[in-house]
C-alpha positions as CSV (number, residue, x, y, z in Angstrom):
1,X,0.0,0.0,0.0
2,X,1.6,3.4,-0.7
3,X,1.9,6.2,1.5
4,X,-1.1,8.3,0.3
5,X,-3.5,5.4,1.4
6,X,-2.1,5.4,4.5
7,X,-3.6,7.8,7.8
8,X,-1.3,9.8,9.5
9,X,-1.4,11.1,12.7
10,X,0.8,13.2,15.1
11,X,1.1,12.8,18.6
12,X,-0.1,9.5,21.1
13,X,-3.8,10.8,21.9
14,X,-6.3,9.0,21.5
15,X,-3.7,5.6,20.7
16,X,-6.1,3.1,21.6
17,X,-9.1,4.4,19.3
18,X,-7.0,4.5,16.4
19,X,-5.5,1.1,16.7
20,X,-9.3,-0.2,17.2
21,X,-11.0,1.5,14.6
22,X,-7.9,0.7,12.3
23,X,-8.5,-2.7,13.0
24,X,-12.3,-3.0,12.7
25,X,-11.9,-1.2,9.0
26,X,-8.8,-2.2,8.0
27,X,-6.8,0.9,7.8
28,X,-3.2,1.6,7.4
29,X,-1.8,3.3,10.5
30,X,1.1,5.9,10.8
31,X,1.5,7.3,14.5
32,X,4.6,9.9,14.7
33,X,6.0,11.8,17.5
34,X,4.3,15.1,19.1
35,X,7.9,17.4,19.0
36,X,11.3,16.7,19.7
37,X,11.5,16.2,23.5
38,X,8.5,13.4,23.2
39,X,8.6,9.8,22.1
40,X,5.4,8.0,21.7
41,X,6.1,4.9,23.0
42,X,9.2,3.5,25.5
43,X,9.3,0.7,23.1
44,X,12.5,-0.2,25.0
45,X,10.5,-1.0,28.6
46,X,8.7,-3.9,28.1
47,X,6.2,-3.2,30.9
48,X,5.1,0.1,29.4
49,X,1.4,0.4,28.9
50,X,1.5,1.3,25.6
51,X,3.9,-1.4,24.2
52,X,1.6,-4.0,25.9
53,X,-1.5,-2.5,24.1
54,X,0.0,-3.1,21.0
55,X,1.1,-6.9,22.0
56,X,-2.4,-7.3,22.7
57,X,-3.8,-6.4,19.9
58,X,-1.2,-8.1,17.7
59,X,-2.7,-11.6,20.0
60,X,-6.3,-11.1,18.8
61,X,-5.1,-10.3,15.3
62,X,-3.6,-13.0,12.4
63,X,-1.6,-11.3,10.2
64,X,-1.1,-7.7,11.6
65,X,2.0,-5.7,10.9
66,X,3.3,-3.3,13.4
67,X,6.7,-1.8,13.0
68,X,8.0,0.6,15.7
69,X,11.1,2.5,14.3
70,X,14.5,2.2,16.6
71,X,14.1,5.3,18.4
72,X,10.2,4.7,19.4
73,X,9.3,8.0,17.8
74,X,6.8,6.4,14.6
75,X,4.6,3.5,15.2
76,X,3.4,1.9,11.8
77,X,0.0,-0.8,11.6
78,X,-1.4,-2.6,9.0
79,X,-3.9,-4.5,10.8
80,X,-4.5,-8.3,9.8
81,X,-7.7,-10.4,10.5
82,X,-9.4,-10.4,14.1
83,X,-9.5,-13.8,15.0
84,X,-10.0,-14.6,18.4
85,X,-9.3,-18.0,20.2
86,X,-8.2,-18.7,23.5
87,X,-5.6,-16.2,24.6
88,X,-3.5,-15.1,27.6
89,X,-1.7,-11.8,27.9
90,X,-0.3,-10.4,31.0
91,X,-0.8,-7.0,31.3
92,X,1.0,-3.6,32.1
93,X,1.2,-3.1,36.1
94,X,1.1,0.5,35.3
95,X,-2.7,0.5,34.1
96,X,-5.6,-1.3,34.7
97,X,-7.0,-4.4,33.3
98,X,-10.1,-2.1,32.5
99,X,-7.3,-0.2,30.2
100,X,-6.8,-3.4,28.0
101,X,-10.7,-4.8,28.2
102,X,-12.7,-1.6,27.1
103,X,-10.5,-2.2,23.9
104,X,-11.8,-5.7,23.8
105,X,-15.5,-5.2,24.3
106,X,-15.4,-3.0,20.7
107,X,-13.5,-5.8,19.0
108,X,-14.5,-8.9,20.5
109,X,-18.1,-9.4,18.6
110,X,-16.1,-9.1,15.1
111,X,-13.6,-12.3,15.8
112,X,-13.5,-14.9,13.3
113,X,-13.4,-17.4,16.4
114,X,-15.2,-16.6,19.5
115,X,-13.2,-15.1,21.7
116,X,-11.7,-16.3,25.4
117,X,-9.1,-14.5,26.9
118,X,-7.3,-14.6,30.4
119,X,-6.3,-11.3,31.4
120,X,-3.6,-10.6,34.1
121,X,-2.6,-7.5,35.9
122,X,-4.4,-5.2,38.3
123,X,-8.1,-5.3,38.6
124,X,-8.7,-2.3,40.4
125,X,-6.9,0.8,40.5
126,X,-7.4,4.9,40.8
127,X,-7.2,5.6,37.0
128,X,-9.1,2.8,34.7
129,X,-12.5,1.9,35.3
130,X,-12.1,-1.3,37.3
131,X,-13.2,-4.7,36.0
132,X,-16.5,-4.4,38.1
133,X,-17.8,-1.5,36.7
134,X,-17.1,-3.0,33.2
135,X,-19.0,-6.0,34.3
136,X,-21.7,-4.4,35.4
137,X,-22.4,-1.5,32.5
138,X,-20.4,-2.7,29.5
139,X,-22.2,-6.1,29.6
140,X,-25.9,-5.4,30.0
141,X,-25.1,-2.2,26.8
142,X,-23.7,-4.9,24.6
143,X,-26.6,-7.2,25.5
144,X,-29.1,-4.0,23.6
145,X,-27.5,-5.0,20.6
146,X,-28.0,-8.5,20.4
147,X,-24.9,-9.6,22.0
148,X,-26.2,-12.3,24.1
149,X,-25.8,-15.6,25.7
150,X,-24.5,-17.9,28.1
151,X,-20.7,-17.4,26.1
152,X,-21.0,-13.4,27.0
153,X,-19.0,-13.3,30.7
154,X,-16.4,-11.5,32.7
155,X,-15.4,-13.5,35.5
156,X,-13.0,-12.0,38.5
157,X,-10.4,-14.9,39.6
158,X,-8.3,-12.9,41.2
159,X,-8.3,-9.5,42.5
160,X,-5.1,-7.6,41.7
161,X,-4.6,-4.2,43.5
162,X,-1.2,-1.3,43.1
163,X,1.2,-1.2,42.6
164,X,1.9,-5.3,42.0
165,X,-1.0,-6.6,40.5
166,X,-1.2,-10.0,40.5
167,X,-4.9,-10.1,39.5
168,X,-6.8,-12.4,36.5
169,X,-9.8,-11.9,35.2
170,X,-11.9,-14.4,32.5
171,X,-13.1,-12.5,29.3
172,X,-15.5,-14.5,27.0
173,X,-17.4,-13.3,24.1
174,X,-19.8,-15.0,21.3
175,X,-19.3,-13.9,17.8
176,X,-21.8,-11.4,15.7
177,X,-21.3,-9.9,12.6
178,X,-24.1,-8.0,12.0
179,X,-25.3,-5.9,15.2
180,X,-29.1,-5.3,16.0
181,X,-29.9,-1.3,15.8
182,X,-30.9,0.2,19.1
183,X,-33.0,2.9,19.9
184,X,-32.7,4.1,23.5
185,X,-33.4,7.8,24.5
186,X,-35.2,7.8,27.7
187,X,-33.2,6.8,30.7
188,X,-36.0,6.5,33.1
189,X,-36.0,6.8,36.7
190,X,-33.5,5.3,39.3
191,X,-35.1,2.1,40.6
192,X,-32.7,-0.1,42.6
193,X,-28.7,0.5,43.7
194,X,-26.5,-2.7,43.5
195,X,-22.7,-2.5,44.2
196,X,-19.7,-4.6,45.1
197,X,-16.9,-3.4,48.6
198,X,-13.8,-5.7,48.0
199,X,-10.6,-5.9,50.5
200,X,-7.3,-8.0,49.7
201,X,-4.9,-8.3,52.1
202,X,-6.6,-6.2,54.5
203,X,-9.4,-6.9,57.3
204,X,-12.3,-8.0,56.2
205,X,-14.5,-5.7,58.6
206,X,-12.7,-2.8,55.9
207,X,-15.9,-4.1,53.6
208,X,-18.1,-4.2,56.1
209,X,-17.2,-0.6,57.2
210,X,-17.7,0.7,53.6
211,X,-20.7,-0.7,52.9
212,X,-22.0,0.4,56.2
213,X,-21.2,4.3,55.6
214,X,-22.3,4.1,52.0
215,X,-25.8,2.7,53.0
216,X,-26.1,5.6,55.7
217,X,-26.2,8.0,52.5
218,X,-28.2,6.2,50.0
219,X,-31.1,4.8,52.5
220,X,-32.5,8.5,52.2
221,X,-33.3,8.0,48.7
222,X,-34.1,4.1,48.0
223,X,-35.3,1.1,49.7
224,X,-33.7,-1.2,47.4
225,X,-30.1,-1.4,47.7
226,X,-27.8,-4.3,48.1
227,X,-24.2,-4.2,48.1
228,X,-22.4,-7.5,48.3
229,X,-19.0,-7.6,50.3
230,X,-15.9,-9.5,48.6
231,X,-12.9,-10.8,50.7
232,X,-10.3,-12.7,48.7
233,X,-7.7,-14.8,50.7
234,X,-4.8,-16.5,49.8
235,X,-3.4,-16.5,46.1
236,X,-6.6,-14.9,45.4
237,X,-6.0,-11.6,46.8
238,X,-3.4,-10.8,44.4
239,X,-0.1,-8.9,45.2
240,X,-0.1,-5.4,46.9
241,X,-3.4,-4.9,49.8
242,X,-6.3,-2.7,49.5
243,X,-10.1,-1.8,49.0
244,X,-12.2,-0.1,47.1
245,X,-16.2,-0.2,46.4
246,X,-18.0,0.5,43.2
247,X,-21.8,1.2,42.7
248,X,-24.2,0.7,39.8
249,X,-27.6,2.1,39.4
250,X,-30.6,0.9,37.9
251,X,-33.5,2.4,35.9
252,X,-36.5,1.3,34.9
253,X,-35.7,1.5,31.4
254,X,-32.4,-0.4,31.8
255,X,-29.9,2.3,31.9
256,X,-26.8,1.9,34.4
257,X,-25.3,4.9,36.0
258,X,-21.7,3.5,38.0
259,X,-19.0,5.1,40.1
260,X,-16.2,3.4,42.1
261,X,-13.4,4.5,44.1
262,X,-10.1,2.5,45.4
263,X,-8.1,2.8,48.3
264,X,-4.6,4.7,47.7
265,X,-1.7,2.4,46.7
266,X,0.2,0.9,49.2
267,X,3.4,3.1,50.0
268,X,1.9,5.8,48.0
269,X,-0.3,9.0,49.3
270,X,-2.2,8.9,52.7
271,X,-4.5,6.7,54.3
272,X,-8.0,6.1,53.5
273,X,-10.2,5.6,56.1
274,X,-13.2,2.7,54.6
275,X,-16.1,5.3,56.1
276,X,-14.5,7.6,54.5
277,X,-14.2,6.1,50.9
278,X,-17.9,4.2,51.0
279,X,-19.3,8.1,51.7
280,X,-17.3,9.5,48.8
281,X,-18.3,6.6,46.9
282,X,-21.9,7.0,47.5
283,X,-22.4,10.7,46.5
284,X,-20.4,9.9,43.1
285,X,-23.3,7.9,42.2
286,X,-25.7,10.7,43.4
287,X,-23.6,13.1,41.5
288,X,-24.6,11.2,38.3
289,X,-27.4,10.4,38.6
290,X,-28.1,14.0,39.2
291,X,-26.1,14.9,36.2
């Protein structure tokens, strides 16, 4: 393919779009640095987000090219057939799982195989939404368009927290081609509030405390709420401790309003007391639903 048939772009925004849509339409890729004091990609590290990305994506695929010239300042794609399988890919301690899986969610219907796919890294952190929250939203939205059945799961083996990870998570998705068309304009009104409070290496009464503050907030507004309490032990609680809770509203029309927060990484920043974060938590969710 020559140059002219080729998109161009300058600068790293926006890195993972491009590489999807490249891939769903079969685009040639040209990604070049910003200015001279930035490279797009520390290529060289091999735990850099970024570089991990592209591995993954190169997994799913059959046939992609990806050349990253020597100084890590252009990043060239010509993306090959999505075909799916069962995969593992260990991912970047630096970002979330979430990072990795919202990329996944747009690609996974258009496999040639359908697609299972182990995932390992940190499950729940400050900056990506967690694997929870994608769980709980992503899911039930791709369900509206006719991706459905018994095959369509994310399952939590492991909970992985900062700054070590050690998380795994189970990603399996049917195959569809052709996508139903959805019509959905009317949110409808708030009619139940289901969430998850998770602790690793920590005390278990750290879920209980959450949950507790969080339901001294929301009680004002709604009878229904439930918010399930996971303790991991063992090899199951991944690497590094912490806790975090994440909230999911319903409507009556289906829609799903979420927010989460996580306790700070360990080593890094100041306590956070569980009342604390379950409060803060709790008027996230009031914030959007307000919004």
């Amino acid at each position: 393919a020559g140059e002219a048939q080729c998109l161009s772009y300058t600068g790293c925004n926006f890195l993972r779009q491009r590489l999807v849509l490249a891939t769903l339409s079969g685009c040639l890729l040209k990604i070049r640095k910003h200015s001279r004091n930035f490279i797009i990609l520390s290529v060289l590290y091999s735990s850099d987000f970024e570089a991990s990305f592209i591995r993954l994506i190169d997994k799913v695929t059959n046939g992609s090219r990806i050349e990253i010239n020597q100084t890590g300042t252009t990043l060239y794609y010509q993306p090959g057939l999505l075909y799916g399988g069962s995969l593992e890919h260990d991912c970047s301690p630096s970002r979330g799982i979430g990072y990795y899986l919202e990329s996944l969610l747009c690609l996974a219907p258009f496999m040639k195989h359908p697609l299972k796919i182990v995932l390992r890294g940190v499950t729940n952190d400050q900056v990506d939404p967690s694997v929870d929250v994608l769980k709980a939203t992503a899911l039930p939205l791709l369900k509206k368009f006719g991706i459905d059945g018994e095959s369509l799961d994310i399952k939590i083996n492991r909970r992985g927290m900062p700054p070590k990870g050690g998380g795994e998570i189970l990603f399996a998705c049917p195959v569809r081609k052709v996508l139903q068309p959805v019509q959905f304009t009317d949110p409808g009104k708030i009619k139940r509030i289901r969430g998850t409070a998770y602790s690793v290496r920590v005390s278990p009464q750290m879920a209980n405390r959450m949950v507790e503050s969080a339901r001294g907030i929301l009680n004002r507004f709604l009878p229904d709420i439930y918010i399930y309490t996971d303790h991991m032990k063992g090899v199951s609680s991944g690497k590094s401790p912490g806790f975090g809770m994440c909230l999911t509203a319903e409507t009556i029309n289906g829609t799903i309003l979420s927010a989460e927060l996580a306790s700070n990484p360990h080593g890094q920043g100041a306590a956070v007391l569980p009342e604390e974060l379950g409060q803060n938590c709790a008027k996230l969710l009031l914030e959007e639903v307000y919004r």
